[in-house]
N, C-alpha and C positions, 0 to 999 in steps of 0.2 A: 173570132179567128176566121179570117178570110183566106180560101184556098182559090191560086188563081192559075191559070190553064196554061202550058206554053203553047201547046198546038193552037191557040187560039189567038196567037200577039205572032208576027211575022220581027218583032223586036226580040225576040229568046230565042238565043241558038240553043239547040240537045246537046246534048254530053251525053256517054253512059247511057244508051237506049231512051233516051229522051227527058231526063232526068234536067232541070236545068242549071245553069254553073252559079255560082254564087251572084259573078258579076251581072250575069244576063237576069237573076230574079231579081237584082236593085234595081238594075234598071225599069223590068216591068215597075217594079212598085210604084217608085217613083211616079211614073207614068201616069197608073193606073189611083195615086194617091194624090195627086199635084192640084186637083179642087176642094180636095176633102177638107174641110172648116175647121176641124176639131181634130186632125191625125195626130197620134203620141207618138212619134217617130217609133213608129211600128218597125219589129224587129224581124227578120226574113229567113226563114229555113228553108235549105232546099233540099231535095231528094224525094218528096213525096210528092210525085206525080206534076210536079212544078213548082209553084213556090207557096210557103205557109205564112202566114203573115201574124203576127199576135200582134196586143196594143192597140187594136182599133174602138176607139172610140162609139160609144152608140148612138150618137149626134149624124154619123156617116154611114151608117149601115144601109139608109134607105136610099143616099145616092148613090153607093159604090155599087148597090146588088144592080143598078142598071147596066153596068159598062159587061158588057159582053167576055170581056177578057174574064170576068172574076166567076170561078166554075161553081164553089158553093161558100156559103156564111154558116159558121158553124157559131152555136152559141158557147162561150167560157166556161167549162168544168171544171170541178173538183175530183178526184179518184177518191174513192174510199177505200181504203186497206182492208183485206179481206181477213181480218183478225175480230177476235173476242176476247173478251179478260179467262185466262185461267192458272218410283223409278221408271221410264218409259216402258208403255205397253205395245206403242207404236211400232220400234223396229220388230220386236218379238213378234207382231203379227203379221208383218209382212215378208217374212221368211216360210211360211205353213201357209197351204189351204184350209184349213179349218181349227176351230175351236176344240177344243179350251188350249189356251197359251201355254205354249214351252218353258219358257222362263230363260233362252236363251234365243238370241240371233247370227244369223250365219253370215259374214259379206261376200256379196257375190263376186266372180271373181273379176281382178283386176281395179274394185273397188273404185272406179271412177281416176285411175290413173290415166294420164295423157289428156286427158278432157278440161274443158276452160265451160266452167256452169258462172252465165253473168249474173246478178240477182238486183233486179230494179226494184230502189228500195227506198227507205230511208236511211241507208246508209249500215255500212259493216264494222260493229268493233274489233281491227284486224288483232288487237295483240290476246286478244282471248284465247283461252289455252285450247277449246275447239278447236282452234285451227294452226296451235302449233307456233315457231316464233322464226320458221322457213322461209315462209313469205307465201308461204299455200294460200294465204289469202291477202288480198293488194286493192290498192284505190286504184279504176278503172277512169272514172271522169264523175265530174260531182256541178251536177247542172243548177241545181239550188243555194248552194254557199253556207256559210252561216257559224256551221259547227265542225271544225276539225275534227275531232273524236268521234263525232258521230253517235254519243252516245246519251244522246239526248232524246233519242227516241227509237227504244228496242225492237222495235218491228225484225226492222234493213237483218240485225244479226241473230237472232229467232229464224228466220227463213232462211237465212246462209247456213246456218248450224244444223236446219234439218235436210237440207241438198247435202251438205258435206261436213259435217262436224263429227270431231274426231272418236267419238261415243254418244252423239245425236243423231248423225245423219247416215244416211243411206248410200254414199259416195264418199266415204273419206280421205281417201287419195288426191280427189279432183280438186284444179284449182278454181279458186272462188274471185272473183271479180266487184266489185262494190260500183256499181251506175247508179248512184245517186238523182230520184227524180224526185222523190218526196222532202218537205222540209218537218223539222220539228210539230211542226202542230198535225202531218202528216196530210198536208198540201200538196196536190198538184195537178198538174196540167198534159193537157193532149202537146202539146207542143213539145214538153220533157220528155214524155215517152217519144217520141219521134224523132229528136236531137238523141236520145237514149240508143235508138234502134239502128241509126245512122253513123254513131260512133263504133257501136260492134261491125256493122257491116265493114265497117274499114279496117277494122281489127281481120277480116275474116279473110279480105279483100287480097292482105298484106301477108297475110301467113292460111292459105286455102285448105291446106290439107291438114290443118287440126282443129278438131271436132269440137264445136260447140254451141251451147245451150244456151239460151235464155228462160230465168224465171221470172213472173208475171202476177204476181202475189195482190193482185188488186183490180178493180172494175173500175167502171164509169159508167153513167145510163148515156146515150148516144142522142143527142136532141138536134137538131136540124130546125136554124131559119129559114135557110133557103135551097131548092135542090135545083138545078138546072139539070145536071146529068146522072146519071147513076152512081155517082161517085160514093167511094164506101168511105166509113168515119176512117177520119187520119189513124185511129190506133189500129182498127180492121188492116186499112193499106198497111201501115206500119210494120204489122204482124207478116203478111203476105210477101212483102218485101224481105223479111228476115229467111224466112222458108226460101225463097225462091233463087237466097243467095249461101242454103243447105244449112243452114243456123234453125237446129229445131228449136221450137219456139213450147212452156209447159206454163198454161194459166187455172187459175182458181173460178173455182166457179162464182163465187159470191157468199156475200153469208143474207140472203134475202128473204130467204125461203120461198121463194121462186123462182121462175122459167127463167134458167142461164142464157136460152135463147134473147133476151131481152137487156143484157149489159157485153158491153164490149173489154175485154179481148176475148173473154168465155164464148162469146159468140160464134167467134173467129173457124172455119171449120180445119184451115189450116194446122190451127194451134191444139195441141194436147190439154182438154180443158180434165178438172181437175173438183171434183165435191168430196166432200166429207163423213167421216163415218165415224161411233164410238167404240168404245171399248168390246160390244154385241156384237160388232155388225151391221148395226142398224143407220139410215141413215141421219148423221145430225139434223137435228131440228131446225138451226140458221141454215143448213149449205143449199146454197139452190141446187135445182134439178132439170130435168126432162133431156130430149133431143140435143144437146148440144154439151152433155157433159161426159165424156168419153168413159172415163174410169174415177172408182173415188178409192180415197187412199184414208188412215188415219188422220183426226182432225180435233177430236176433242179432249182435251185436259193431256197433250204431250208434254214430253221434256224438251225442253229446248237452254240454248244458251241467252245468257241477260247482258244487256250490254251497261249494266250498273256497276260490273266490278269484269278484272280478267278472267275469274276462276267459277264467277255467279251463272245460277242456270234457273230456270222457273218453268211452272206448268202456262198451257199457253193455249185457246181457242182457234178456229178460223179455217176456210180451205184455206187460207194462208200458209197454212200448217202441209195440209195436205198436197198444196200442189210443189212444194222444193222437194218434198218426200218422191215424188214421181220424175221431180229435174235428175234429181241423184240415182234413180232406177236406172230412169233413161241413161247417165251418164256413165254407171259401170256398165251398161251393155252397149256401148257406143264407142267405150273405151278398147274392147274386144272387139268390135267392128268397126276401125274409123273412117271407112269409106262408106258408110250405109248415110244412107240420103235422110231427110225428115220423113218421110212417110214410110221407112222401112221401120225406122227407130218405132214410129205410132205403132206399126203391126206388128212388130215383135214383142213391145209394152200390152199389147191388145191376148196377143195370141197368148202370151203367159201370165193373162191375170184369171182368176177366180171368176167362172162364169155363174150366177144365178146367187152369188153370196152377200147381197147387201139387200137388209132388206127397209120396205116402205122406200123401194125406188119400183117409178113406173117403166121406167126407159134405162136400159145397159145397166144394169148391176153387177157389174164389174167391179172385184176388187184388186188390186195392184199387189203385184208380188216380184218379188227380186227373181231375177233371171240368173240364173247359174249355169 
């Protein structure tokens, strides 16, 4: 993936703070691709910081890094979905500060009505009884292809079921969005999530004064062939872009069992990152940690909805788990507040979680609780 600079090509006019227009990044490419031996008619997105380029051939990486114009070469990733194989205990404890479990849940109020939670996925089984047969839950844009139904691989509707499903999740009123970035084998690319993050932004763009949320249910490790400028990984920018256009942004830490500092969007200090806890307290054994994981929510052996049948639901691993569980926090108190910024929304998720209660964390043991 070649990112290439407009401030650097006197051929890219700005758009939109500098942002450049479709036509103006063909152009560069073109340009900037017209000796390339081996180009696979590289495909061009714009809105990150100038134009994206995928399809580049590795035949050409070590001509293109000379031309001035091209800001960095990032090497082709895979995302790994932040899941694991596994009646919910999950919402029950995130209504109380402390143990032993109620054996009821309260929703908080307004329940994530008025709020639009996107969930970047693998896709959403929309007619499942989770979500009702309203249309509370709808196809947003589906960048991968392949599977109408989506139900080819349960991730996408497991993480929409615990943001908003109708006795899984934590926001049930809120409507659900399906961005499809992942495909069936649960494939994908920096380039989907940023075509991903570039459709909401227009969603945002078009209708500004309703609140909404992006979920992030997956990493990437962030690898660099070449850096010329400080430029942050496309998903980083990506992320930053979405905040700055008041679209709070809620990612998973990882299931690594290490420093969240080291995988992207978790990274991101923008983004409400998101680790894992079990049935104790304690931190799960997969969720990454340290500095860069704000709050951690339930994550081990939940209920969640299966996208195997309408009415199917199953136990389920992962901050995967854990971070829609905090999209849908986030979204019933966002719902109550729909002029709070991203960073109000952080501090008010911050200010009412459970200080010093997770434990075998070194850094913020923080645990997530519904705001009422």
């Amino acid at each position: 993936m070649v990112a290439l600079s407009p401030s650097l090509s006197p051929s890219v006019s700005g758009n939109n703070g500098g942002v450049a227009t479709v036509s103006a990044a063909t152009r560069l490419t073109q340009d900037v691709f017209a000796s390339a031996r081996h180009a696979t008619h590289p495909e061009v997105l714009e809105g990150v910081g100038g134009a994206i380029v995928d399809g580049v051939s590795d035949a050409d990486i070590a001509r293109i890094a000379q031309d001035p114009r091209v800001e960095a070469i990032e090497r082709p990733m895979t995302g790994k979905l932040a899941s694991i194989e596994t009646e919910s205990w999950a919402l029950d404890l995130l209504d109380q500060p402390t143990l032993p479990l109620s054996g009821t849940y309260r929703n908080p109020v307004g329940s994530g009505n008025g709020v639009v939670i996107y969930i970047f996925d693998t896709g959403i089984r929309l007619d499942h009884a989770e979500f009702g047969r309203n249309g509370r839950a709808r196809l947003g844009i589906d960048l991968v292809g392949g599977s109408v139904t989506h139900a080819c691989q349960r991730h996408g509707t497991l993480s929409a079921s615990a943001a908003g499903g109708r006795t899984t999740g934590t926001a049930p009123r809120a409507a659900l969005v399906d961005v499809r970035i992942f495909d069936c084998q649960e494939n994908g690319s920096l380039f989907d999530v940023a075509g991903g993050v570039n459709y909401v932004i227009q969603q945002k763009q078009g209708r500004p004064n309703l609140p909404m949320i992006i979920n992030m249910s997956f990493m990437f490790e962030p690898t660099f062939l070449r850096r010329i400028t400080n430029r942050a990984n496309v998903i980083d920018e990506s992320v930053r872009r979405a905040v700055a256009n008041n679209i709070t942004v809620v990612a998973s830490a990882g299931n690594s069992n290490k420093n969240a500092c080291d995988v992207t969007p978790a990274r991101v200090r923008e983004a409400i990152t998101v680790g894992a806890t079990t049935i104790t307290d304690e931190r799960a054994s997969f969720s990454n940690f340290g500095p860069c994981v704000d709050v951690f929510a339930p994550g081990y052996e939940v209920l969640g909805a299966s996208s195997w049948g309408p009415v199917t639901r199953e136990f389920w691993d992962g901050t995967s788990a854990s971070s829609p569980f905090v999209a849908g926090l986030a979204a019933a108190w966002l719902g109550v507040n729909p002029r709070a910024t991203p960073s109000q929304v952080t501090a008010a998720l911050l200010a009412g979680s459970q200080a010093n209660a997770v434990h075998g964390v070194g850094h913020n043991p923080l645990l997530a609780q519904a705001l009422f």
